[in-house]
DRENMARMI-566313 format. One record per residue (C-alpha): x, y, z. Coordinates in steps of 0.001 Angstrom, whole numbers, plus 524288, in hexadecimal, padded with zeros to 5 digits. Example, Ala and Ser with C-alpha at 12.3 -4.5 7.8 and 13.67 -1.06 7.14 Angstrom:
BEGIN
8300C7EE6C81E78 835667FBDC81BE4 
! end
This chain:
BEGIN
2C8536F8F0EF5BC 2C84D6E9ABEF54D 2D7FC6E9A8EF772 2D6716F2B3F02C0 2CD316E9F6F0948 2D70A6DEE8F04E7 2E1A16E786F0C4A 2DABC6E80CF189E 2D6306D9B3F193D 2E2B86D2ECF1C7F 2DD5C6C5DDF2005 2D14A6C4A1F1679 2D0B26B719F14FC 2C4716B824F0A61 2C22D6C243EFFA7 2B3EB6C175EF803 2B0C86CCBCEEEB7 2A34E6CBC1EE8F5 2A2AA6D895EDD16 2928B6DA4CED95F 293D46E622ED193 2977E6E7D6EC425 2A7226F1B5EC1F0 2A8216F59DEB620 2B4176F26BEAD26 2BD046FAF4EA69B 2C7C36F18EEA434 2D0C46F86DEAFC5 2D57A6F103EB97A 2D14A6F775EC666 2D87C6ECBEECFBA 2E7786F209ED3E3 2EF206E838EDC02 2F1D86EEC1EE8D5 2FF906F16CEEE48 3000A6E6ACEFA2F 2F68B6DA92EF871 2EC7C6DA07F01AE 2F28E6D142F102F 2E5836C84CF0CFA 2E8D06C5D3EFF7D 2F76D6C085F04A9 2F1B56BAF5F1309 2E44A6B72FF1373 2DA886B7C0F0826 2D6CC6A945F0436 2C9656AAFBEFCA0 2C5E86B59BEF288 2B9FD6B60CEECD9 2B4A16C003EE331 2A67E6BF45EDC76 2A43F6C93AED184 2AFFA6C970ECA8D 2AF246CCEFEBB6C 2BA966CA50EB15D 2BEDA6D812EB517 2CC976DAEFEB5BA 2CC356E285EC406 2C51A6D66CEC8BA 2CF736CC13EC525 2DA9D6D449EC74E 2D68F6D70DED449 2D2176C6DCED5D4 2DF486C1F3ED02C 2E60F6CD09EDB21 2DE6C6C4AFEE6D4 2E10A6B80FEE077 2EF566B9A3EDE44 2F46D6C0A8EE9C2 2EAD16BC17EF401 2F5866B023EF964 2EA546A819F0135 2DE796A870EF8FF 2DA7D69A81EF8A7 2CDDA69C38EF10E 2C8A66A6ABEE7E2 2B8806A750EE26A 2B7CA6B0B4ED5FF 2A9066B22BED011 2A9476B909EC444 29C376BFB2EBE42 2A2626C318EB31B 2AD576BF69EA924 2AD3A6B12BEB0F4 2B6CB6AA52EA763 2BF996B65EEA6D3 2C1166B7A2EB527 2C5576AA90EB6F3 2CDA56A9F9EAC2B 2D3986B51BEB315 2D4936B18AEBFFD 2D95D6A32DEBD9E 2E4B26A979EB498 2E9896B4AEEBD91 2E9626AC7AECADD 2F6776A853ECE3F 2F1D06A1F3EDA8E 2F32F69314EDB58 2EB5E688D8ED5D9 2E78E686E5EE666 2DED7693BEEE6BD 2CFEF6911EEE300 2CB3F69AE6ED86F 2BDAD69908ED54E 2B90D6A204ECC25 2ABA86A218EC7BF 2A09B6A812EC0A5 2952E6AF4AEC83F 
! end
């Protein structure tokens, strides 16, 4: 659903998910990389912002995916709930952005 949206939101300059409710793991990953990346990710998007996240491997595949292909994102706010040193560790090692995009990862 969140990729359609991405599909039909060419110029989205902002993207802020906040998750509240608990998914339940069962160490699949449920996040498939779509055919075409999203026009915002390659046009517009600057900030990304997700609150919520968990050291679950949907959630930072699918973070890393808007990280790396998204070619204007200037800034990026991850608050993890749970798993806080994982995520990081995660997301610092599988960003090949440049050292000139702010990732501020933090615990809730």
């Amino acid at each position: 659903m969140l990729v359609s949206f991405l599909r039909y939101a060419p110029k989205l300059k902002s993207l802020v998910i906040e998750k509240n409710c608990e998914i339940k793991k069962d160490g699949k990953s449920g996040w498939v990389v779509p055919a075409e990346i999203p026009t915002c990710l390659s046009t517009s998007l600057v900030t990304f912002e997700f609150r919520g996240i968990e050291d679950m491997k949907t959630e930072l595949e699918f973070t890393r995916y808007i990280i790396n292909e998204s070619s204007k994102l200037e800034k990026v706010k991850i608050f993890a709930t749970k798993g806080f040193k994982r995520v990081r560790k995660s997301l610092r090692k599988g960003s090949r952005k440049s050292a000139a995009l702010l990732l501020d990862i933090r615990s809730v």
